[in-house]
C-alpha positions in Angstrom: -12.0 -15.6 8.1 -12.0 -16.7 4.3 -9.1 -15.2 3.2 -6.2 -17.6 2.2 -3.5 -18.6 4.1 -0.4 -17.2 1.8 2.4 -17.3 4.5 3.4 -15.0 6.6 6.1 -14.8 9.8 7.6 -13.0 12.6 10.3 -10.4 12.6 12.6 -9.6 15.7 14.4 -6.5 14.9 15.4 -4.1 17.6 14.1 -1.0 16.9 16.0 2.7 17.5 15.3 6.3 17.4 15.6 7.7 14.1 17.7 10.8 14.2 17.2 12.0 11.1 13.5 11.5 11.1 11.9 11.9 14.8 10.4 11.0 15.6 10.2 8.2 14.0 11.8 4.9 14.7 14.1 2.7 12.6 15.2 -0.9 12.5 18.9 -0.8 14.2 22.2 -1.7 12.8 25.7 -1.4 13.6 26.2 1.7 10.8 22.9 3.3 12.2 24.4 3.1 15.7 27.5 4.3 15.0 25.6 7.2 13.0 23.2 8.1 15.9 26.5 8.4 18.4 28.0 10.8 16.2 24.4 13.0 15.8 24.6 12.9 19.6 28.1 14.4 20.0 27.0 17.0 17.6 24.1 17.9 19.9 24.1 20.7 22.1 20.9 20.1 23.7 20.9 17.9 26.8 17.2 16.6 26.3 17.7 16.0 22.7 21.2 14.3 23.6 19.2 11.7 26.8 16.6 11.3 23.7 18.7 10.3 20.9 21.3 8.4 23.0 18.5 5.7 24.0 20.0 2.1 23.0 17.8 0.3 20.8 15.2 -1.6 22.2 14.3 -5.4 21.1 10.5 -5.6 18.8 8.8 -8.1 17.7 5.8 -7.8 14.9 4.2 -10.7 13.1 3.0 -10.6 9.6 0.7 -12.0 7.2 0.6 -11.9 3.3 -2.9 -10.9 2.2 -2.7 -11.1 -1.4 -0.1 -10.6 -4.3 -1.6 -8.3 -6.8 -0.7 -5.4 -9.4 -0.2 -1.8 -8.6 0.3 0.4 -11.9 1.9 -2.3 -12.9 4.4 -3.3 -10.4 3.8 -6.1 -8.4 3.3 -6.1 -5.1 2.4 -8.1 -2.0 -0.2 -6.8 0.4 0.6 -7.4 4.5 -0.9 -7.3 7.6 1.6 -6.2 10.6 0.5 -6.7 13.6 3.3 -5.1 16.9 3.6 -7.4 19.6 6.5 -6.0 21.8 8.7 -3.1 20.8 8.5 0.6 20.2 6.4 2.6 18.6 6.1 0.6 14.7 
């Protein structure tokens, strides 16, 4: 491979349903939580309420930076994600 090496990482995030979006997944935080319990006492659906109640699960993705370049005109910085454990990404 003879691109580069410009940096790159890992990012552990745990990852939850996204109940405004599914179903899609979202990184997790304390307000998103909190925000998800409340959309799940709301629910009157038991399968949607055992779906959304799910805590989040741990996720793990490496990256790698590509190339920085210029997108009509804003700059940007092209990755490569690559999911090692998790959910869906």
């Amino acid at each position: 491979n003879d691109t580069p090496n410009l940096g790159g990482g890992e990012i552990n995030l745990p990852l939850q349903r996204d109940h405004r979006h599914p179903p899609f997944m979202r990184v997790s935080t304390p307000e998103s939580e909190s925000e998800a319990l409340r959309a799940v006492l709301d629910l009157n659906h038991a399968g949607y309420k055992k779906l959304m109640a799910k805590n989040p699960k741990p996720s793990t993705t490496h990256f790698r930076i590509l190339s920085h370049e210029s997108w009509f005109g804003h700059e940007v910085t092209r990755v490569e994600l690559t999911p090692i454990t998790g959910r869906t990404h």
